[in-house]
N, C-alpha and C positions, 0 to 999 in steps of 0.2 A: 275516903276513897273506897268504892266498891268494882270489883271486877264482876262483870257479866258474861257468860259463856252458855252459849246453842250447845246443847248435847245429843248424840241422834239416840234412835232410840233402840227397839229389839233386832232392828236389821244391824243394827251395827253389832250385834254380839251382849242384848241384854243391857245396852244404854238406858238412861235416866230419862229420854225424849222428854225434854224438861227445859227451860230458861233458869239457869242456877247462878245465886249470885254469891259471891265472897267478900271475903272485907280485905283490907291492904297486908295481912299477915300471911293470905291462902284458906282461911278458917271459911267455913261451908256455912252459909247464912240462910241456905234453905230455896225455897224457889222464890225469883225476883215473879212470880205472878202462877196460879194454879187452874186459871183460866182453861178450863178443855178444849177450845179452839187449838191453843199452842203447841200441834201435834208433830213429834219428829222434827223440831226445829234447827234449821241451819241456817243461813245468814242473815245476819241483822244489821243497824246502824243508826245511830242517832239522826234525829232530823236538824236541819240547818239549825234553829232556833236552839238544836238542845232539847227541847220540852217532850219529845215525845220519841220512842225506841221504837220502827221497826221491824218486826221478826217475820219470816219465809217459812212456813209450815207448811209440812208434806202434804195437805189435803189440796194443794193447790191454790194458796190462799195466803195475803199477806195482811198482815195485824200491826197495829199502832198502839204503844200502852203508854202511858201517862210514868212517870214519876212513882208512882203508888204500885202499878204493876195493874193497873186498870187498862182493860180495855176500849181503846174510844173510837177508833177506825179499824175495819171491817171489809176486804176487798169483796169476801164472800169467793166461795169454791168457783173457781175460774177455769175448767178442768183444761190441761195441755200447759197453763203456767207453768209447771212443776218449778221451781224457784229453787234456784240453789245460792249463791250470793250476792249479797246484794247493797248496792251505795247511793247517794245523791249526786246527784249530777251539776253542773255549772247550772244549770235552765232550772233548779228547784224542783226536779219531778225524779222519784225513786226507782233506781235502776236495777235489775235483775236479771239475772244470767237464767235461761229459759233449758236447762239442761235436754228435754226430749227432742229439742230442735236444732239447738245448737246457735243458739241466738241469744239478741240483748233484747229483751222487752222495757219500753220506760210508759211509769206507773203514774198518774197525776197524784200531788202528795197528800190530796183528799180520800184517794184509794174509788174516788166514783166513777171512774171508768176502767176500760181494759186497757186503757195505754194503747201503744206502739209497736211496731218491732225497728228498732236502730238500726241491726244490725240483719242482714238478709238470715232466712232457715239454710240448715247447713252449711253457715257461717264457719262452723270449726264442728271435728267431729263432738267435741265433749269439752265444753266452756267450763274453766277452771280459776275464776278469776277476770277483772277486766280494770283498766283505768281510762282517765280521761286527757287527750294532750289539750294544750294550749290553741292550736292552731283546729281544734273540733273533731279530732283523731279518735276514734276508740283502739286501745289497742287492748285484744284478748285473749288468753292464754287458751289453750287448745291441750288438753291432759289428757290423760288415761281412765274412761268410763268403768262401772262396774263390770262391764259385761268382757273389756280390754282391748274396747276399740279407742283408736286418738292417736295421738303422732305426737307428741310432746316436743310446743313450740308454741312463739308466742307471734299471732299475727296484727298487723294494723288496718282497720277501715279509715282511708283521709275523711274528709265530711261529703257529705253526700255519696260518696264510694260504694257503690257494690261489689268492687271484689277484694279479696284478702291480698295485703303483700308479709309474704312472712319475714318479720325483724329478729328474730333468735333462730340460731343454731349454732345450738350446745349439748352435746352428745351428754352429759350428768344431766340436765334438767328435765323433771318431770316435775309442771307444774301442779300449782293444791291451791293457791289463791296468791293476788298480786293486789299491791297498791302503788302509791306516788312519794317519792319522797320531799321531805322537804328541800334536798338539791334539784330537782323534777326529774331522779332516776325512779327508774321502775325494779319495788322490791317485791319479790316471787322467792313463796313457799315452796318448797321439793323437795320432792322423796324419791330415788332414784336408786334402783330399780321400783316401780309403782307396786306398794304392795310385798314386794320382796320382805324376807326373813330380818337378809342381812341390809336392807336400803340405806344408803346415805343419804340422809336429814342434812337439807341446809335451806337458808334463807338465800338468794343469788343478785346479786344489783346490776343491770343493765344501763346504758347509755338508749334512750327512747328513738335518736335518730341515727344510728349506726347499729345497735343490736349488740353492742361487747358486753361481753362480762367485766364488770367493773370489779366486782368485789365478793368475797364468799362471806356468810356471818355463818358460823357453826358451834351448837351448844355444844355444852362437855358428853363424851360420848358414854362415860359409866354412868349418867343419868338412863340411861334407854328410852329417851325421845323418840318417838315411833308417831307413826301414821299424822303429821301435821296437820293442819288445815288451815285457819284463819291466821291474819295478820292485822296487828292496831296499832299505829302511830299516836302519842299524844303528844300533845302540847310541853312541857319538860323533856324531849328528845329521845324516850324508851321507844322500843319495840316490841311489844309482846305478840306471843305463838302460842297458838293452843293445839293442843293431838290428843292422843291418847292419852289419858293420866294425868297429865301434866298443863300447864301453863308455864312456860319460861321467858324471860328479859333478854334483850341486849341495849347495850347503850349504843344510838342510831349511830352517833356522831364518831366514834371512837372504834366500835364494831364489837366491842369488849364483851363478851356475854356475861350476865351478872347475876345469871340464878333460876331457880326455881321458885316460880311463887305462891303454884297451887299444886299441891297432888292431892289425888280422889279416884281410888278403884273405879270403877266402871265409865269413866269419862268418855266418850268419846266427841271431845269439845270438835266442832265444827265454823267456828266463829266468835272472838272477844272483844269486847268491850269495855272501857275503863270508864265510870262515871265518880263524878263528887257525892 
């Protein structure tokens, strides 16, 4: 087992902007690819198949690498993408949260066109996350941008929808990234206050069609889990969370947090991955 993690780079405070991968112990295996495309990279994701990772790099441009760390698809600098996370979709085409817009752009998984936009511009003020419902819903978290604009809440487009209905309100959550669980609740990263000293770190599980908070998952707090971001379910029932330094576990089913399983100075993971 190798874990994969986006680390940003000198805007984050002197980051690794680098694809870093580790082995199942946390031990630093070095860059998963050295490719100089792979600039400032934040959200990544395996493709359906498996066979291919990929990564959202700040030049406005998404990358597909191979197994080997090779790169073989190539969106090429797309300027206004700005790409912050990103997943496949039910439809087979790779999805991406369009940060300078506020929008979902979806990508054909060849990377030979510019895609879409799903979701209207100024969809939310600063897209922090998004999943997909059953019934063709996107529903997307709406956070606190660099600059500390955003309303921290999570909204829904039905299918064809152009306007937002907001499904969370929850005075703790300030969303970092959401996915689906395998009961189809919606799990969201936060740090709340955004960016605060003292913020509380937790992962938050929602009900998709009422908006409750179902559940809190919160690591041990003398680890000093700070600044969150990505979230990765596998297949064996873990949760892994990457932020600052750290990479930590919980077990999905039980909520039981089970550890640390990377630390590395300058981290500032952005997105993980767990591959064989």
């Amino acid at each position: 087992m190798r874990i994969l993690v986006t680390s940003a780079g000198v805007a984050n405070g002197a980051g690794y902007g680098a694809l870093l991968k580790f082995d199942s112990t946390g031990a630093l295996l070095g860059h998963q690819s050295d490719d100089p495309r792979i600039l400032d990279p934040r959200g990544m994701a395996p493709s359906i198949s498996g066979s291919l990772l990929y990564v959202n790099a700040a030049d406005d441009r998404v990358l597909a690498l191979d197994h080997a760390g090779k790169v073989v698809l190539d969106s090429g600098a797309n300027p206004g993408l700005d790409p912050g996370g990103g997943k496949f979709g039910p439809d087979g085409r790779y999805y991406v949260t369009v940060r300078s817009s506020g929008s979902v752009r979806a990508l054909p998984a060849t990377l030979a066109e510019d895609g879409e936009l799903v979701v209207p511009e100024h969809g939310v003020e600063f897209p922090r996350g998004f999943e997909f419902g059953r019934g063709g819903q996107i529903y997307l978290a709406s956070g606190i941008g660099p600059s500390g604009q955003g309303d921290d809440t999570i909204v829904v487009f039905d299918r064809g929808s152009q306007q937002a209905a907001r499904l969370v309100s929850d005075p703790e959550l300030s969303p970092l990234d959401m996915t689906m669980s395998p009961r189809e609740t919606l799990l969201v990263s936060s740090e709340y206050p955004f960016g605060a000293s003292d913020a509380v770190t937790s992962v938050r599980e929602y009900d998709p069609t009422t908006g409750q908070l179902a559940r809190v998952l919160t690591p041990d707090r003398s680890i000093g889990f700070r600044r969150p971001r990505g979230l990765r379910l596998t297949p064996d029932g873990r949760l892994y969370w990457v932020g600052e330094e750290h990479v930590v576990v919980f077990d999905y089913p039980s909520g039981a947090f089970l550890g640390v399983v990377v630390t590395l100075e300058r981290l500032h993971g952005q997105a993980v991955v767990v591959v064989p």
